[in-house]
Backbone bond lengths (Angstrom), bond angles and torsions (degrees), N, CA, C in turn:
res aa  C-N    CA-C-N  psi(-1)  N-CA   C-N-CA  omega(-1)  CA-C   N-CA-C  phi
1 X - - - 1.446 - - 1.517 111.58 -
2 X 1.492 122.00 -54.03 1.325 119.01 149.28 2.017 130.40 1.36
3 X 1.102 96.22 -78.46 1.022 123.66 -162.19 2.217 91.79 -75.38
4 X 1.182 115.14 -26.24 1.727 103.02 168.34 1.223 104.13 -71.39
5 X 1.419 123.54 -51.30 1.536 137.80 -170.95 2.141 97.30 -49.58
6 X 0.880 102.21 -49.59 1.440 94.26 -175.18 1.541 117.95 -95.71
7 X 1.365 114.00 2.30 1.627 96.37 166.51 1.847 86.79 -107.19
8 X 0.640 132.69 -26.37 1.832 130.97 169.28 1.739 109.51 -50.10
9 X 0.703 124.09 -55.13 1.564 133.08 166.89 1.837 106.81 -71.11
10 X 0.891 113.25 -50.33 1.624 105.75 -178.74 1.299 104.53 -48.70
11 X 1.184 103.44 -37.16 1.938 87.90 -159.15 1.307 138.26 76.28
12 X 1.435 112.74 0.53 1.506 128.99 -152.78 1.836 73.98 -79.48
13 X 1.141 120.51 -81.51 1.502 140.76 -161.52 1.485 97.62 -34.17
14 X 1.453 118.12 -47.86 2.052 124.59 -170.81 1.460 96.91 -24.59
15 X 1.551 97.99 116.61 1.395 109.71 151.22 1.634 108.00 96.68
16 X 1.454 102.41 -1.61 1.761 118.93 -158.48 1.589 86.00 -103.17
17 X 1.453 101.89 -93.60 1.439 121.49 -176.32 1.212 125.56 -134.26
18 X 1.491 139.04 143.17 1.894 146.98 -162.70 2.037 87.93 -99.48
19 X 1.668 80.94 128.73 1.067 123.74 -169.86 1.591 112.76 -82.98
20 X 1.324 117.67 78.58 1.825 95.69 -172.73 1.552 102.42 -152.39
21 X 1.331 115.73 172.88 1.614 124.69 -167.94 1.591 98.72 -148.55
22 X 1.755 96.16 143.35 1.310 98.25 153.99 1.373 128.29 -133.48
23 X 1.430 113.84 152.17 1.587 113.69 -171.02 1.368 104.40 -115.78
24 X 1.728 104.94 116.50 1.082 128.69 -176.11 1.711 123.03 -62.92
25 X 0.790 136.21 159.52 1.694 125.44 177.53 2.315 85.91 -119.89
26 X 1.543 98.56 -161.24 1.252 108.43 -169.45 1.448 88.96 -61.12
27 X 1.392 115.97 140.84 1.399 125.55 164.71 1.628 98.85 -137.53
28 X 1.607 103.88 118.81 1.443 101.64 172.02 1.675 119.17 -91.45
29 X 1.172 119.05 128.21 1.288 111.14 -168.49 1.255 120.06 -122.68
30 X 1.616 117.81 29.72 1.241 128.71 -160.82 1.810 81.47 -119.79
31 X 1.248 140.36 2.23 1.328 121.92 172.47 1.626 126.47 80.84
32 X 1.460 97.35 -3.72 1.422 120.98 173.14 1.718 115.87 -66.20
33 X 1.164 103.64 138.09 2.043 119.40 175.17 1.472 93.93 -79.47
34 X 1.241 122.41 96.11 1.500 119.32 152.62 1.218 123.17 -112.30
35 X 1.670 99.41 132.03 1.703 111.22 -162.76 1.658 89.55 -145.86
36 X 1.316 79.45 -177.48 1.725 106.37 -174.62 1.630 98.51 91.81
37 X 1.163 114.96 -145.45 1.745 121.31 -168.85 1.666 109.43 -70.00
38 X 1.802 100.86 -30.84 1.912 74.34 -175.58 1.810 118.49 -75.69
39 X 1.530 100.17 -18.54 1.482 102.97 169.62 1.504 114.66 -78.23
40 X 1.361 124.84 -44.91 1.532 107.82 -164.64 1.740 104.67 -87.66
41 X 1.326 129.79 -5.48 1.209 122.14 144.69 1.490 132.44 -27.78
42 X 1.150 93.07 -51.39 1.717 120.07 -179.85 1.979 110.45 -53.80
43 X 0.936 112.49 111.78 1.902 96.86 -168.68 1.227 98.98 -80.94
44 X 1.119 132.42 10.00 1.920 103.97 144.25 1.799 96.54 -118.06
45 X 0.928 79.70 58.42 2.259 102.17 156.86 1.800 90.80 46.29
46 X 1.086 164.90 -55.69 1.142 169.53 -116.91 1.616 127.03 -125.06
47 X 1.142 148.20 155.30 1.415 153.18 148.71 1.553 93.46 -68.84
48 X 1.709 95.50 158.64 1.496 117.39 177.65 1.471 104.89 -67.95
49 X 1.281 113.54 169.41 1.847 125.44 150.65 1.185 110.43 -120.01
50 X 1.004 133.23 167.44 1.398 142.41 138.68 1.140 130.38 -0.29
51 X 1.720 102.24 -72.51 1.444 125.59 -174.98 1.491 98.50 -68.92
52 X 1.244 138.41 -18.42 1.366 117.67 166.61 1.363 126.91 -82.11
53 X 1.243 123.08 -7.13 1.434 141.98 153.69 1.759 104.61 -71.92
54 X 1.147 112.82 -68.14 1.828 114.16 177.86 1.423 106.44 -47.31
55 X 1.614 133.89 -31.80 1.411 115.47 -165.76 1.747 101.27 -93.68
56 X 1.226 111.52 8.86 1.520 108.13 162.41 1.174 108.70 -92.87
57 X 1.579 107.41 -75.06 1.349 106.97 177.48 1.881 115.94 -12.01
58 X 1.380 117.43 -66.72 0.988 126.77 175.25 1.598 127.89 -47.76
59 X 1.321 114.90 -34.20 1.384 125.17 -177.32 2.451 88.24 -82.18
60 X 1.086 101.21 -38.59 1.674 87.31 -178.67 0.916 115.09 -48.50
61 X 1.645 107.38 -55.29 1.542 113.72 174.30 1.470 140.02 -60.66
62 X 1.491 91.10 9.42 1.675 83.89 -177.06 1.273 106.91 -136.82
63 X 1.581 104.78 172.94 1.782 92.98 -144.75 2.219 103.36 -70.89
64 X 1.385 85.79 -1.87 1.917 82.40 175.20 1.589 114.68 -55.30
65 X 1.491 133.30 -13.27 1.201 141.88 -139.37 1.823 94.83 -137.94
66 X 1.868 106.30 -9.49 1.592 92.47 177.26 1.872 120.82 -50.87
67 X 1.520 124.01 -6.26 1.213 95.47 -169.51 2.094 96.75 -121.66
68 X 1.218 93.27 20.16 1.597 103.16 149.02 1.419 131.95 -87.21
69 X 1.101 101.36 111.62 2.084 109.85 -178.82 1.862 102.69 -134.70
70 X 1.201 86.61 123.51 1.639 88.90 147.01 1.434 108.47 77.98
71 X 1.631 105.20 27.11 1.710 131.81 -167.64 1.713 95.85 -103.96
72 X 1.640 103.19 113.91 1.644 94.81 137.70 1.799 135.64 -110.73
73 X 1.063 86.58 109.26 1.528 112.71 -167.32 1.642 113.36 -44.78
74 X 0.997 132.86 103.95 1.796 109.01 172.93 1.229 126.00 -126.65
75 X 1.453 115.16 122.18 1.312 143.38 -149.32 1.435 108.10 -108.36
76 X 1.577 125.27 68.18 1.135 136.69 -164.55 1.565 107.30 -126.54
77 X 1.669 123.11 16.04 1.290 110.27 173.92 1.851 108.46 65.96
78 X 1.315 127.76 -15.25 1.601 111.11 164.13 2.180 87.22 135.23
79 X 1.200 108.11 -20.37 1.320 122.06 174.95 1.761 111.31 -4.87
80 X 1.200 75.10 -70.33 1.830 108.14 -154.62 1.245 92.67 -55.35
81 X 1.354 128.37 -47.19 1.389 156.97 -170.89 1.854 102.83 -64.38
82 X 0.834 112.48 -29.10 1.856 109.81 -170.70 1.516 94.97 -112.86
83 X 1.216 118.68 -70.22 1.508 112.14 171.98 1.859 125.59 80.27
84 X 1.348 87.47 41.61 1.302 138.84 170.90 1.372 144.62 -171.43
85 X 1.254 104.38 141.79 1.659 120.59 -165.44 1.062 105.02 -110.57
86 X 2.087 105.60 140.30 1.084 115.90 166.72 2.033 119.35 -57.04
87 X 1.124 105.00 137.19 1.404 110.05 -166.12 1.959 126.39 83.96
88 X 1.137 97.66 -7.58 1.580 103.96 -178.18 1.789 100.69 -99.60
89 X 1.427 110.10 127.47 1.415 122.97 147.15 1.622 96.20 97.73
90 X 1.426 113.87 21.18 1.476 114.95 -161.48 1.749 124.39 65.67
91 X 1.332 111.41 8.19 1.362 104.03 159.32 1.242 123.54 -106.98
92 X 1.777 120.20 139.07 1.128 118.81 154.14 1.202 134.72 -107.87
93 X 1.360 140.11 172.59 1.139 143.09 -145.86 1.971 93.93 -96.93
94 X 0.983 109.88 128.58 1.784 106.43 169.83 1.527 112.65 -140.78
95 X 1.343 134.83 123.38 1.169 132.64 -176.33 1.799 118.97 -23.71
96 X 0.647 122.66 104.46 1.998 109.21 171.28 1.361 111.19 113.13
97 X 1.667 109.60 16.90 1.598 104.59 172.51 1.769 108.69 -107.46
């Protein structure tokens, strides 16, 4: 994050190239159905893919995203946001909590 903060303020890049990062959450990339608690933990019920990392990437790159600079993006399904795991701290995940 560092390192956006200071080419975003430098200015060196203005007009060159948009300055941004994203922080991924679990992304399974082996193509596997994972369910039970480590998926419905997740508040949009599921583990990441790929393609939800690629359809940003893609939106940076294109000129829909010209007035984004100096963004770290995070693509964790709501993760970051709850900030707990099933099995950590003695809680588990049970439908209706």
């Amino acid at each position: 994050m560092e390192y956006i903060d200071i080419y975003t303020r430098d200015g060196s890049l203005a007009g060159k190239a948009r300055v941004n990062s994203i922080s991924p959450g679990w992304i399974d990339i082996t193509g596997s159905d994972i369910t039970g608690p480590d998926a419905i933990q997740q508040p949009v019920g599921r583990v990441g893919k790929p393609e939800d990392i690629v359809e940003m990437v893609m939106f940076l790159c294109s000129d829909k995203a010209g007035f984004t600079i100096g963004e770290n993006i995070c693509i964790d399904g709501g993760m970051t946001k709850l900030m707990i795991y099933h099995g950590e701290h003695g809680w588990n995940y049970s439908k209706g909590e």
